[in-house]
GUMAR-935620 format. One record per residue: residue number from 0; residue in one letter; z, x, y of N, C-alpha, C in turn. Coordinates in steps of 0.02 Angstrom, whole numbers, plus 50000, padded with zeros to 5 digits. Layout:
REM GUMAR-935620
+-----+------+-------+-------+-------+-------+-------+-------+-------+-------+-------+
: pos : code :  n.pz :  n.px :  n.py : ca.pz : ca.px : ca.py :  c.pz :  c.px :  c.py :
+-----+------+-------+-------+-------+-------+-------+-------+-------+-------+-------+
: NUM :    A :     Z :     X :     Y :     Z :     X :     Y :     Z :     X :     Y :
...
+-----+------+-------+-------+-------+-------+-------+-------+-------+-------+-------+
END
This chain:
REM GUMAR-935620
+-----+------+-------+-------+-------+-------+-------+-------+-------+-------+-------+
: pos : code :  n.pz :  n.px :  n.py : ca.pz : ca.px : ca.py :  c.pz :  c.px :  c.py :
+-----+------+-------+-------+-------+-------+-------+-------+-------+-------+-------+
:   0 :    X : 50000 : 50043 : 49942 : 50000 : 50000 : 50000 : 50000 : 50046 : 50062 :
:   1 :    X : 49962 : 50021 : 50115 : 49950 : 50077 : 50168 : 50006 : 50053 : 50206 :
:   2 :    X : 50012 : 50110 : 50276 : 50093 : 50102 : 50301 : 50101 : 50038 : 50373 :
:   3 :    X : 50021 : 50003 : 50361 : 50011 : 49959 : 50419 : 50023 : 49899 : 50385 :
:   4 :    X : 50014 : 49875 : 50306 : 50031 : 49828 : 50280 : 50103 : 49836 : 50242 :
:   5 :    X : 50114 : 49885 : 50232 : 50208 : 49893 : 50210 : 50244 : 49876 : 50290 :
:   6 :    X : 50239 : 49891 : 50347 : 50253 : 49859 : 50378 : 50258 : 49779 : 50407 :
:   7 :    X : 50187 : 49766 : 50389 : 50184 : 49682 : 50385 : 50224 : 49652 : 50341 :
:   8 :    X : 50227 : 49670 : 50282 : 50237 : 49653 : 50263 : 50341 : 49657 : 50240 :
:   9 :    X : 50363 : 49720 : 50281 : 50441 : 49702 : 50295 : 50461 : 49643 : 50349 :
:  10 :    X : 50402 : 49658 : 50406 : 50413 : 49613 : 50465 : 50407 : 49523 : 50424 :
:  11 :    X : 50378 : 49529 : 50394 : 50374 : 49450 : 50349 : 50424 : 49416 : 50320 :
:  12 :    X : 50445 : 49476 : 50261 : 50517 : 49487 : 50235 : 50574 : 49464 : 50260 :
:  13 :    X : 50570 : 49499 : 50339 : 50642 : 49481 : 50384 : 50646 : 49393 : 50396 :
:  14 :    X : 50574 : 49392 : 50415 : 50585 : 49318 : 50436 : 50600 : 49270 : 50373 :
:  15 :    X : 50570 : 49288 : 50322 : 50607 : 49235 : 50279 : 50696 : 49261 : 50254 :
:  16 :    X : 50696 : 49320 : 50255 : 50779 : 49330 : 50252 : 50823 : 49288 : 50294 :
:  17 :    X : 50794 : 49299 : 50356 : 50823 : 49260 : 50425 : 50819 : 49195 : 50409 :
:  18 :    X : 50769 : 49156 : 50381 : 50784 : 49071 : 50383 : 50810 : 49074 : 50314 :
:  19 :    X : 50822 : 49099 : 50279 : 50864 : 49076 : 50247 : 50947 : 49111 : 50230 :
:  20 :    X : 50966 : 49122 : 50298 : 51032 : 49122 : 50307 : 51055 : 49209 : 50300 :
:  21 :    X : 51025 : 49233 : 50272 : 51033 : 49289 : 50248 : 51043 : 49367 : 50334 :
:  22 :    X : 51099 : 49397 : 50312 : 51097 : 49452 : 50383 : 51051 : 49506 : 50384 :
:  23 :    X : 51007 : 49487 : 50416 : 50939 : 49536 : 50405 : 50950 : 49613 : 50422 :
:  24 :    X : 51023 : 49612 : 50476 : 51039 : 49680 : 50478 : 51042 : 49722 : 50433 :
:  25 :    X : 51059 : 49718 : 50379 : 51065 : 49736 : 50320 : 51004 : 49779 : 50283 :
:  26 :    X : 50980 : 49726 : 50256 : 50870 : 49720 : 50242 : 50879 : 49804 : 50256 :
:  27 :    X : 50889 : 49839 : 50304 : 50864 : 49911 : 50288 : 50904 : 49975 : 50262 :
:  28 :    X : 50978 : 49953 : 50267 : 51011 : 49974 : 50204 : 51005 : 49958 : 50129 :
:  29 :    X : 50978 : 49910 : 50127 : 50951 : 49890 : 50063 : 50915 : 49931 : 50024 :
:  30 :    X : 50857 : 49928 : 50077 : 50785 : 49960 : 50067 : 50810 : 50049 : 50029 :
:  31 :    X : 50845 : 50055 : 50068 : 50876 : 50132 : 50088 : 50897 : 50154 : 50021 :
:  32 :    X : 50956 : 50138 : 49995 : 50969 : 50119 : 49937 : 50934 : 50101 : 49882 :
:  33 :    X : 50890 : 50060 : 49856 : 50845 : 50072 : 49821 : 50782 : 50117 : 49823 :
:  34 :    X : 50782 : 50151 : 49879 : 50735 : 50210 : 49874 : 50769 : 50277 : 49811 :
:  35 :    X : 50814 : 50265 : 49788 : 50859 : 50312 : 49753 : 50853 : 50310 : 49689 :
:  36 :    X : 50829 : 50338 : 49641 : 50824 : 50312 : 49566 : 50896 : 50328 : 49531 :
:  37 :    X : 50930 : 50361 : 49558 : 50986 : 50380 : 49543 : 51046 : 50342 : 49597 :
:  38 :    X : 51113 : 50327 : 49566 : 51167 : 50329 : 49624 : 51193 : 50369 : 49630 :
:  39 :    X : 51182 : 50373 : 49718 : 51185 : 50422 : 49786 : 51204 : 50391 : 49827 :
:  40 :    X : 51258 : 50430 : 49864 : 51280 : 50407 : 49923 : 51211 : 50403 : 49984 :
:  41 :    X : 51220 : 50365 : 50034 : 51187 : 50364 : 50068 : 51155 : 50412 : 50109 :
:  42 :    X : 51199 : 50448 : 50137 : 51187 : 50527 : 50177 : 51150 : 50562 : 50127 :
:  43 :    X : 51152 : 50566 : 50062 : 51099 : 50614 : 50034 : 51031 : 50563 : 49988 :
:  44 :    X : 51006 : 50505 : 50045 : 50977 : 50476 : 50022 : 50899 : 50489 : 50084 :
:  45 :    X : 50837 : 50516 : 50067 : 50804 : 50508 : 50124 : 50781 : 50446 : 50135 :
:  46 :    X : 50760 : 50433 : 50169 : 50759 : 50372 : 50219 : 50696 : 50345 : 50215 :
:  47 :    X : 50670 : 50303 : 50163 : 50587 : 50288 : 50162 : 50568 : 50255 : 50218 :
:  48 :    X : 50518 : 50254 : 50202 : 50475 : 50201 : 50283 : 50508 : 50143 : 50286 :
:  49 :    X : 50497 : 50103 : 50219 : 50509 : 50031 : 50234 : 50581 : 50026 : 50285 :
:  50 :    X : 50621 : 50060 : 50262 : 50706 : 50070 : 50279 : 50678 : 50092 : 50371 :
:  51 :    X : 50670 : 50133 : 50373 : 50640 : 50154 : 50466 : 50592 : 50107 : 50507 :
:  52 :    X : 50555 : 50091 : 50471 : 50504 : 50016 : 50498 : 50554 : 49973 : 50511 :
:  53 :    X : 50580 : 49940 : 50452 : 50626 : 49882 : 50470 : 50683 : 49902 : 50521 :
:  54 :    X : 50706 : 49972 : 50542 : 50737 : 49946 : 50591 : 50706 : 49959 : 50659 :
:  55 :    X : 50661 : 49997 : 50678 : 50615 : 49960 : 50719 : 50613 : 49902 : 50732 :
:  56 :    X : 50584 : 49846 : 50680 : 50567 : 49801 : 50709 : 50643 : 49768 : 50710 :
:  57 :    X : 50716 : 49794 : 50681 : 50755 : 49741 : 50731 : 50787 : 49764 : 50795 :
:  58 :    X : 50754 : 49818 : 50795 : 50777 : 49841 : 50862 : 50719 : 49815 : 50931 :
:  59 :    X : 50666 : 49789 : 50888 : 50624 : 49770 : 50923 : 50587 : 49687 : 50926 :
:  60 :    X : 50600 : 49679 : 50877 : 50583 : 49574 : 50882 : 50679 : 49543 : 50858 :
:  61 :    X : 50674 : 49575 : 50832 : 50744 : 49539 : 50799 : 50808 : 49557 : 50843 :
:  62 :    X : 50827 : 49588 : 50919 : 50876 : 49607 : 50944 : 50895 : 49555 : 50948 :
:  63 :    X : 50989 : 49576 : 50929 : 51046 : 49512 : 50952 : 51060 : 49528 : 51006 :
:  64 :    X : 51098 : 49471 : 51034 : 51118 : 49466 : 51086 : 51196 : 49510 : 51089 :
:  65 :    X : 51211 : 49539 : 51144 : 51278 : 49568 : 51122 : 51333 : 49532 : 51137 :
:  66 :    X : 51382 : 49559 : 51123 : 51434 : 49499 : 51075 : 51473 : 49506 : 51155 :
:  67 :    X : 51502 : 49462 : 51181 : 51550 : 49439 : 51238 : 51619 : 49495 : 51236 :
:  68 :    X : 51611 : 49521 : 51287 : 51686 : 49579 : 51316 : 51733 : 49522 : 51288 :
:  69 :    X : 51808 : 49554 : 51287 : 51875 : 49501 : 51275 : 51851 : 49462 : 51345 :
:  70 :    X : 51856 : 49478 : 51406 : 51887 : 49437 : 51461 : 51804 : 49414 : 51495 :
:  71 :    X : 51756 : 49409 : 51437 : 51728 : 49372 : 51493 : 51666 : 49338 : 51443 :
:  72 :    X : 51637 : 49281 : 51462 : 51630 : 49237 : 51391 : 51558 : 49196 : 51420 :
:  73 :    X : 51510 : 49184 : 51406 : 51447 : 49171 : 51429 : 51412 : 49104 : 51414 :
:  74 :    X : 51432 : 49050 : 51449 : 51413 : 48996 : 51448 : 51358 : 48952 : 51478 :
:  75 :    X : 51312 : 48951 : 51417 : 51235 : 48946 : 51453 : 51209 : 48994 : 51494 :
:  76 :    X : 51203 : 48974 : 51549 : 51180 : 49047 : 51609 : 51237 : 49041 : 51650 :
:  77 :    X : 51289 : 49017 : 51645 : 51338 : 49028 : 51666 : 51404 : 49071 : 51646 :
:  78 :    X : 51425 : 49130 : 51682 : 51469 : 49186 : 51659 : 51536 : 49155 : 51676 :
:  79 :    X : 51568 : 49171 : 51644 : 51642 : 49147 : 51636 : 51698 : 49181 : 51633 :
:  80 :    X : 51745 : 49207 : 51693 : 51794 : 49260 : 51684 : 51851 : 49242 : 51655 :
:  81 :    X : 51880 : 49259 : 51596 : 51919 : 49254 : 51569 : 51989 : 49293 : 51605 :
:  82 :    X : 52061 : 49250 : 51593 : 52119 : 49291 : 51608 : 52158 : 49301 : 51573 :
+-----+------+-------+-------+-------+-------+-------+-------+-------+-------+-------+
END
């Protein structure tokens, strides 16, 4: 598989992970991990494409939103100072 359709084809992947409930953050530790025919810790695991593609793309279609400071809390487009 060439590295323009192993990409399509993670970017595809995510979205059905994503509707069906599943934490797509994950999806490239996964990947990572089964690149290993043996069990290996992670640090002495290299890092295949699929595992580096996929986080590209959630660093790039799939970014969350970041999670609310303690004292201040985000309601609609309205910011909210907490005391």
């Amino acid at each position: 598989m060439d590295r323009h359709a192993e990409a399509q084809s993670g970017r595809v992947s995510l979205g059905f992970l994503h509707d069906a409930g599943f934490d797509i953050t994950q999806a490239p530790v996964t990947w990572w991990l089964l690149a290993s025919t043996n069990p290996k810790d992670l640090k002495d695991i290299k890092m295949p494409f699929r595992a580096s593609a996929l986080y590209g793309i959630l660093g790039t279609t799939w970014r969350q939103q970041p999670i609310p400071t303690a004292n201040v809390l985000d309601i609609g487009k309205q910011r909210v100072q907490m005391n």
